[in-house]
C-alpha positions in Angstrom: 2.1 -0.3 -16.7 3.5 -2.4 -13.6 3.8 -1.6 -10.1 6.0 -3.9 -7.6 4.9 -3.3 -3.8 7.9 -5.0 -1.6 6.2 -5.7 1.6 1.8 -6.5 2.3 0.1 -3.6 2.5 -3.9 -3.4 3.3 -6.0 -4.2 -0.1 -7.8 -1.1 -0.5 -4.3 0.8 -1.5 -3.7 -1.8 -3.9 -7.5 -1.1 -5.5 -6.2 2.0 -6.4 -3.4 1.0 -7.6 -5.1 -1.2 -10.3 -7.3 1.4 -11.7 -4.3 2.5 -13.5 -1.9 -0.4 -13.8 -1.0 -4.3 -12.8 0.3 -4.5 -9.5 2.5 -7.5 -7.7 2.8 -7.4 -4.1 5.4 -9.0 -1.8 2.2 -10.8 0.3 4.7 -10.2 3.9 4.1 -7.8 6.2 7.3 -8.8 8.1 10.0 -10.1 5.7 11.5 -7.8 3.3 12.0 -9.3 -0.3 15.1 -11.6 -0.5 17.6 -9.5 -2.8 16.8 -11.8 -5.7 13.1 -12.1 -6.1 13.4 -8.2 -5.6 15.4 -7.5 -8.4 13.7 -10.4 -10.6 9.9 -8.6 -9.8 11.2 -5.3 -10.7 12.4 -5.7 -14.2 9.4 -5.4 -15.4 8.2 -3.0 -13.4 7.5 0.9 -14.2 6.8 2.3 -10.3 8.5 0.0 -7.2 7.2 0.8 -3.7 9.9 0.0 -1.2 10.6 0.0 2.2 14.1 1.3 4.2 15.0 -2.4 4.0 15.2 -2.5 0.4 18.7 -1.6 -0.9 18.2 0.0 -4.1 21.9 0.5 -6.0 23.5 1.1 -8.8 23.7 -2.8 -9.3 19.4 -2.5 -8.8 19.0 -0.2 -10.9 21.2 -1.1 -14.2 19.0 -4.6 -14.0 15.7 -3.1 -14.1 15.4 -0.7 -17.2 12.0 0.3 -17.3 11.9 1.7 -13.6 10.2 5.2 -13.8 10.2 5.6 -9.7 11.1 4.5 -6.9 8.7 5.4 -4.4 10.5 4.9 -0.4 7.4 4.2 2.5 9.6 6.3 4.4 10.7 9.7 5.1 14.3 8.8 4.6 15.9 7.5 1.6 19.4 6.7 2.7 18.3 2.8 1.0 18.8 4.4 -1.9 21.1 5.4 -4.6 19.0 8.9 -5.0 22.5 10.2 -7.0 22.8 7.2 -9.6 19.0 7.7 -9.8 19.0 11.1 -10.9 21.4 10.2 -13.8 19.4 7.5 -14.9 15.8 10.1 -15.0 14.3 8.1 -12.2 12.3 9.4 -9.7 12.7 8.7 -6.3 10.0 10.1 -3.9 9.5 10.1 0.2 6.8 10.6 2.4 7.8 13.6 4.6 5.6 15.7 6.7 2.6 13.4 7.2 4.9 11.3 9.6 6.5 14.7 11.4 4.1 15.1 14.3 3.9 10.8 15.1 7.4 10.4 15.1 8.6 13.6 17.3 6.0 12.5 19.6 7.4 8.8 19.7 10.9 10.9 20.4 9.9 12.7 23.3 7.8 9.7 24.8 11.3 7.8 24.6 12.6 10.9 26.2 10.5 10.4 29.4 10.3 6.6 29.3 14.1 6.5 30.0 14.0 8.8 32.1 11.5 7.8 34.5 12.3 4.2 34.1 9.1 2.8 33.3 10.3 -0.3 31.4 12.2 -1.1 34.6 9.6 -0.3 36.7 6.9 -2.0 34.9 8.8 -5.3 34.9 9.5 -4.9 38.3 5.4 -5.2 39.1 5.1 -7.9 36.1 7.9 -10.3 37.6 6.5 -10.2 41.0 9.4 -8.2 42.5 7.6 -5.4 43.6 7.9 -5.5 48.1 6.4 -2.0 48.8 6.9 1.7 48.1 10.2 3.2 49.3 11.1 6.7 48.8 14.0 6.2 46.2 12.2 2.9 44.5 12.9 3.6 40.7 13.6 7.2 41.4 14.5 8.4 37.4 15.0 12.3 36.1 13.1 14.9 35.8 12.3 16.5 32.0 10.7 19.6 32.9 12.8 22.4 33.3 16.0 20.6 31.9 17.9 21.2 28.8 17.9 19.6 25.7 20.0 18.8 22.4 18.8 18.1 19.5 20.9 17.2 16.6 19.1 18.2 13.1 16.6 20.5 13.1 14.3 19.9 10.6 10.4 19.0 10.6 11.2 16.6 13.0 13.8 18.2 15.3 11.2 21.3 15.3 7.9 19.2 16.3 10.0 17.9 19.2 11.2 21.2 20.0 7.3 22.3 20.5 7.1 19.8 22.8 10.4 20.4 25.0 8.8 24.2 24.7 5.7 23.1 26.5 7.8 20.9 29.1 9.8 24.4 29.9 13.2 23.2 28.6 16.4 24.9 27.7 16.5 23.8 24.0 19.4 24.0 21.9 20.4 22.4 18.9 23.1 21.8 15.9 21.9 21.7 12.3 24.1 22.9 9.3 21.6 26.1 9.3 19.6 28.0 11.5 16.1 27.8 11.9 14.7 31.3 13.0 11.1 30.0 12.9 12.4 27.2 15.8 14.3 30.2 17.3 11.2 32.9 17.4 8.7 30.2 18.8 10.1 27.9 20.8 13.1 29.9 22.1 15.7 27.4 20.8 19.5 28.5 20.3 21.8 27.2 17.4 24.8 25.8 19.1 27.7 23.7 17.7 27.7 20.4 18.2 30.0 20.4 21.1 27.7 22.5 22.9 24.8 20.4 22.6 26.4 17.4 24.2 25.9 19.5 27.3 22.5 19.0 27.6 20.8 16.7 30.0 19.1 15.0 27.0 20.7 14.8 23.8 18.3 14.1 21.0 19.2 12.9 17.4 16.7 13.3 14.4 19.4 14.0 11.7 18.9 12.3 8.2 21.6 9.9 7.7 24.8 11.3 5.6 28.3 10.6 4.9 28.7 14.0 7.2 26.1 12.4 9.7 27.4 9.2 9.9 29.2 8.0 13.6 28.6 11.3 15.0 27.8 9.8 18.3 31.1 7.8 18.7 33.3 8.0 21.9 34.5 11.1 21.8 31.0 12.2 21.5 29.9 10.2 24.8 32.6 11.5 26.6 31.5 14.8 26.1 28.8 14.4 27.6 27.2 14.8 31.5 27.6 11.6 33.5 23.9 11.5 33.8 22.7 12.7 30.3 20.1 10.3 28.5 20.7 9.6 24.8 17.8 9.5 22.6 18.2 8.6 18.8 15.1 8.8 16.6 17.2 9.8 13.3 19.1 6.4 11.6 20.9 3.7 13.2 24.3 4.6 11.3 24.3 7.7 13.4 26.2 6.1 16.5 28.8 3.9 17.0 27.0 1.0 19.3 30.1 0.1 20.7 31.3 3.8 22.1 27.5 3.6 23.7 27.6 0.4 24.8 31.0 1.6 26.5 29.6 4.8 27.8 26.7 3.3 30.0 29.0 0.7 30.9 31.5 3.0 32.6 28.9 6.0 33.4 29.9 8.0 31.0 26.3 8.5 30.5 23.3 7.8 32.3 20.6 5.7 29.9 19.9 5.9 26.4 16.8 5.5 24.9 16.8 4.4 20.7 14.4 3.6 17.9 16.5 2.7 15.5 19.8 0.7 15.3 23.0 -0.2 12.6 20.9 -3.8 12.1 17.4 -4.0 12.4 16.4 -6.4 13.9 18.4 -6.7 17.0 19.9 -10.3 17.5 19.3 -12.3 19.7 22.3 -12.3 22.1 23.0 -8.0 21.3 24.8 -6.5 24.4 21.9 -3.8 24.1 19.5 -6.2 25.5 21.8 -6.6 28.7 21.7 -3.2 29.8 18.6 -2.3 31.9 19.8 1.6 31.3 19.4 1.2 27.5 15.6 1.3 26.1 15.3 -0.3 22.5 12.2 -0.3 20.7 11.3 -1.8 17.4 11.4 0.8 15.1 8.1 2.6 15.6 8.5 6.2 15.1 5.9 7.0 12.6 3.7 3.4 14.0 0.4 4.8 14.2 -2.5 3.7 12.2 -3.5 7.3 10.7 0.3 7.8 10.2 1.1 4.8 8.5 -2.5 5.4 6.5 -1.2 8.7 5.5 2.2 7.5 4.3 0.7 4.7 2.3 -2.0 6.7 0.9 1.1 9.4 -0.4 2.7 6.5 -1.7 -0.2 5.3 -3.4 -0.6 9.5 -5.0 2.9 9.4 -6.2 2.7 6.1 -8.1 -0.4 7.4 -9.7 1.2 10.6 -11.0 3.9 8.7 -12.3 1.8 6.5 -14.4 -0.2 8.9 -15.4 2.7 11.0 -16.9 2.9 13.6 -14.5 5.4 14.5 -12.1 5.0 12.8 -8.4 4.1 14.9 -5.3 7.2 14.7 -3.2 10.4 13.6 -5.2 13.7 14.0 -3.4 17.3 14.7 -5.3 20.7 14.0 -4.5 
């Protein structure tokens, strides 16, 4: 039995992994496989361990016969072709739930980061620019006691709900169902989408879909209060970067504050990386060591249940 790893991961995982089968590992912690060598490595393989960077497609998957799982170091899965998966009696698993409570707490960090303006304000000491207090120096928004949007209520949407709760905020939010456990404890309301673009913070931590996809375009923006702070912890593919771009341009909104993005990484040169108002970071949502530990480590569960003949812990279906 094979296993393909596609980016470095620490050495004790990879013990584990050989008590039950040979293992080949992409030795990069920052590159993703070229498409190639991916698809060349995994022919042979029984269990792959990818990353969101891996596109794994129909094309993938007809080259590489003996695959038995595809196993995603990610709570989403939109990398992969979960449909043509099914049909072919592969398993694809996640790692949801062990990365809930990291990422919603990266979400509401970016929440009151942007709105306080600390990046600003922190350059401001760093580049020598910094005179002497004055009573509107910096002056950002306040979070407690505001309202809040949040677009996709599911583990993630409801861990940052707990926190707006605790911060005293009006919470609303727009999922395809309600969630009455979200509703009872932390006194959110299910709105439509048009009525949480009313908030003073609009929050998205929606999977990406065809039905997600460009939700937040310009008509979206427009919607929304001249000094409302966009924050986007779901999926790049979620906005349309040029309606955003657009709507801090012209005030249509006040800052946004984002995670993720279409391309990852930013180029050099992005328009993004122009706008003081608009706070990028590289992708860190679930970037803490016990997190990242924990996703591996579930990873690392699933493989072995594969190749053991079992069924994996956390398989996902189209």
């Amino acid at each position: 039995m094979k296993v393909l790893v596609t980016r470095k991961i620490p050495n004790h995982f990879i013990e584990q992994l050989k008590e039950v089968a040979e293992v080949k590992m992409h030795d990069d912690t920052l590159k993703p496989m070229q498409r190639k060598a991916l698809i060349e490595e995994s022919r042979s393989a029984d269990v792959v361990i990818t990353m969101m960077s891996d596109k794994i497609d129909q094309d993938y998957m007809d080259q590489c016969e003996n695959l038995k799982a595809i196993i995603n170091l990610a709570v989403g899965f939109d990398n992969i072709d979960v449909k043509y998966a099914d049909e072919k009696g592969i398993y694809v698993c996640n790692t949801p739930d062990v990365l809930t409570e990291t990422t919603a707490e990266l979400g509401f960090t970016l929440m009151l980061v942007t709105a306080r303006r600390i990046i600003e304000a922190a350059e401001l000491v760093q580049q020598g620019e910094w005179q002497g207090w004055e009573p509107y120096m910096m002056a950002g928004k306040d979070v407690y006691r505001k309202s809040v949007g949040i677009y996709g209520m599911g583990s993630i949407g409801t861990a940052l709900a707990k926190r707006c709760h605790a911060f005293d905020m009006d919470i609303m939010y727009h999922t395809r169902s309600r969630h009455e456990d979200a509703e009872r404890d932390y006194n959110a309301k299910h709105v439509t989408f048009e009525e949480i673009l009313q908030a003073n913070y609009v929050v998205c931590t929606a999977p990406l879909t065809s039905e997600t996809e460009d939700m937040f375009d310009e008509k979206a923006f427009k919607q929304m209060k001249n000094d409302a702070i966009f924050i986007n912890i779901g999926r790049g593919g979620h906005v349309v970067e040029q309606d955003l771009l657009e709507a801090i341009q012209t005030g249509e909104i006040a800052a946004a504050g984002l995670d993720v993005l279409r391309k990852e990484p930013i180029e050099a040169g992005h328009p993004f990386l122009n706008e003081k108002q608009i706070v990028i970071l590289p992708h860190i949502g679930s970037a803490t060591v016990e997190t990242r530990d924990a996703m591996i480590q579930l990873c690392v569960d699933n493989a072995k249940k594969v190749l053991n003949g079992e069924k994996p812990l956390t398989s996902v279906k189209a």
